[in-house]
N, C-alpha and C positions, 0 to 999 in steps of 0.2 A: 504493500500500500504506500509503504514513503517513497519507492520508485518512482509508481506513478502518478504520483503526489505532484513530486519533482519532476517528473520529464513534460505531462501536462499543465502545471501551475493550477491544478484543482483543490480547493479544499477537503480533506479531510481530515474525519474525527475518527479516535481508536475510543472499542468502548473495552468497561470488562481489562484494561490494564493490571498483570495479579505479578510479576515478575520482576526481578532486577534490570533482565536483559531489555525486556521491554521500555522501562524508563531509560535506559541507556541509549536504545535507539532511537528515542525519541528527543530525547536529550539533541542527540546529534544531527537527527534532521532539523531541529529547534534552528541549533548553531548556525546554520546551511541554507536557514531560509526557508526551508521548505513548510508549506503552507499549510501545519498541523495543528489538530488540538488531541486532546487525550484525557481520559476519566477513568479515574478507580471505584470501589465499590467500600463499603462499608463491611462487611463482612473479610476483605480483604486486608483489608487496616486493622482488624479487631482480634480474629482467628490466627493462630500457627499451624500447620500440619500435625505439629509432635503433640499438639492437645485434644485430637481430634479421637475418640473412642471407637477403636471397633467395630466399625460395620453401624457407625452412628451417620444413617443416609439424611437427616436434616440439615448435614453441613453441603452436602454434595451441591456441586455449583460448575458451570464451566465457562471459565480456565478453572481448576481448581485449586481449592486453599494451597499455598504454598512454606516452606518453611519460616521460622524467624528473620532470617537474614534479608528476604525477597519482602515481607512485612515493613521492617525498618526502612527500607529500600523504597518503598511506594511511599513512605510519610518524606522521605528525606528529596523526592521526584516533585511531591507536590509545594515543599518550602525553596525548592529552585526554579520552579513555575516548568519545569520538564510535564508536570501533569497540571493540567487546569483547574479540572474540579472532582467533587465525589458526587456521584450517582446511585440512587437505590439499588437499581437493576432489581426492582420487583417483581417477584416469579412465584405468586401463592400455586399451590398445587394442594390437594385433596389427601390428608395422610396416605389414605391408600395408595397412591402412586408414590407415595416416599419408599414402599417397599421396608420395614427396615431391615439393618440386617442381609440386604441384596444390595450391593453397593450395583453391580455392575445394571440393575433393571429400575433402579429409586430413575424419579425424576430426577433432572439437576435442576436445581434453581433454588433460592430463597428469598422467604418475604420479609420485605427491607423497610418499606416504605416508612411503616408508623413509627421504628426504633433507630432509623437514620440519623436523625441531629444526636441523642442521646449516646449510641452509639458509637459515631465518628469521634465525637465529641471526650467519649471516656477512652478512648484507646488512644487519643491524644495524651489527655490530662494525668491518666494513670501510670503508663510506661513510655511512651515514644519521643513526645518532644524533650525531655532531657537532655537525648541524645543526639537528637537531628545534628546532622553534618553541617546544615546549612548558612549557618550564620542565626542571627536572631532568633530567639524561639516564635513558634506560632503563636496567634492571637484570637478574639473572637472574631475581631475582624476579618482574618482569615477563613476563619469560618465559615462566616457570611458571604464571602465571596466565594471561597470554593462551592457552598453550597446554593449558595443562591442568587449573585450577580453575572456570576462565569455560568451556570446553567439559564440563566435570560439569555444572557448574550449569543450564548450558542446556538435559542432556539429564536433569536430575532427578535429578540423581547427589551433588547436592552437600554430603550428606551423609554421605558413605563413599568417597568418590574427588577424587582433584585434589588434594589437600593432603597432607604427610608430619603425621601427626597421630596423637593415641592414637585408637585407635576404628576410623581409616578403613584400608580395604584397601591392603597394600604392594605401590604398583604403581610400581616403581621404577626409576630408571635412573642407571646408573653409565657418567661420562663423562667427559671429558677437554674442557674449553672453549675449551683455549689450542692444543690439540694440530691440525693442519689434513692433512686427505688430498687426494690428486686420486681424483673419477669413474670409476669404469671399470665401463660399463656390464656388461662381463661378470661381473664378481662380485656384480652385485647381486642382491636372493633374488627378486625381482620375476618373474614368467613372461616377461614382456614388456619388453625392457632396452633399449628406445629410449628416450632421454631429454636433455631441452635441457642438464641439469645434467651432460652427458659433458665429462669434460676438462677443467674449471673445481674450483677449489682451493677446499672447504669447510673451515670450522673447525669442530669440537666431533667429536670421536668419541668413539663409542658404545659402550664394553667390552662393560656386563652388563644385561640386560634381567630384573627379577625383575615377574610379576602374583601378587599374589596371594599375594607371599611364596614363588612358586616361579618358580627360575631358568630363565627360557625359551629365553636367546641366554648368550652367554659366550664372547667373544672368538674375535669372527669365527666363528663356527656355533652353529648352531640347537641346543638342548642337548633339548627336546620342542616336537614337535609343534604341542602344545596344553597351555592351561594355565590356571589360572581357572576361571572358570562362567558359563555362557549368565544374561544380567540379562533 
């Protein structure tokens, strides 16, 4: 893809980034001009390989989890702007297609979406930015833009979304960073509440959820529906 990235001058975006090698060559198409962007996932940032149990098919994902060093390796890609931003890469699937136990017939995929900022957020806070190679540690601001100004912008939004700003849409969230819950797949709003992140201690919750300037969540239940406007 950086090839013909490079020989056409086309943009492209890599998604699902889980590897060392991967931020390396992107890195280097970076250097070169070439007309890339790149996203990692949450679960990618969060999981090692060596923690993974057994025939435990709620991790399975594809690229899949990778070891430690390929982990640190995507946090230290995203504080050199080698990767842009994080992505859910949301993939609910029905326990029964997780198989467990049958690594090679489970779905691959995980559901990301509702644990994403909590998340990225704690596998930040917890272990990884101590270490970044990158120079300055990460911020909220960081945050903010890998999650949510760098994914406007990618999807052509970045002129009315992703930033608290005059002008742009109030798509807001009201949260607590310091504050940490345990998992429990039963109360999540997800259909399908299999999930690797059960039982494991997040930080940052989530009070109030406003789109659009209307309040959609509000401490612990959904307040509508629906809210905002199809773009």
């Amino acid at each position: 893809m950086i090839k013909l990235a490079e020989e056409f001058q086309t943009p492209v975006h890599i998604v699902h980034v889980s590897s060392a090698e991967g931020v390396d060559a992107i890195a280097r198409a970076k250097a070169a001009r070439v007309p890339i962007t790149a996203e990692t996932c949450p679960h990618y940032l969060t999981f090692a390989a060596g923690d993974i149990p057994d025939g435990a098919t709620e991790f399975k994902c594809a690229p899949p989890i990778r070891d430690e060093a390929h982990r640190v390796a995507l946090w230290d890609g995203l504080a050199s702007g080698a990767l842009d931003l994080i992505a859910s890469d949301h993939s609910p699937a029905p326990p029964a297609l997780k198989t467990p136990g049958d690594v090679l017939r489970a779905w691959g995929g995980i559901s990301s979406l509702e644990l994403s900022l909590p998340a990225a957020w704690t596998a930040y806070k917890a272990a990884v930015a101590p270490h970044l190679s990158g120079g300055q540690p990460a911020s909220l601001a960081d945050l903010a833009r890998w999650m949510s100004s760098a994914p406007a912008s990618l999807a052509g939004l970045g002129e009315r979304k992703g930033r608290i700003a005059e002008g742009f849409d109030a798509d807001l969230v009201i949260w607590d960073p310091d504050k940490a819950f345990v998992v429990d797949p039963a109360r999540l709003q997800q259909r399908h509440k299999l999930t690797p992140y059960a039982r494991r201690s997040l930080y940052g919750t989530v009070h109030t959820t406003f789109v659009r300037g209307e309040r959609v969540w509000d401490v612990g239940r959904l307040v509508r529906a629906y809210g905002g406007q199809l773009l």
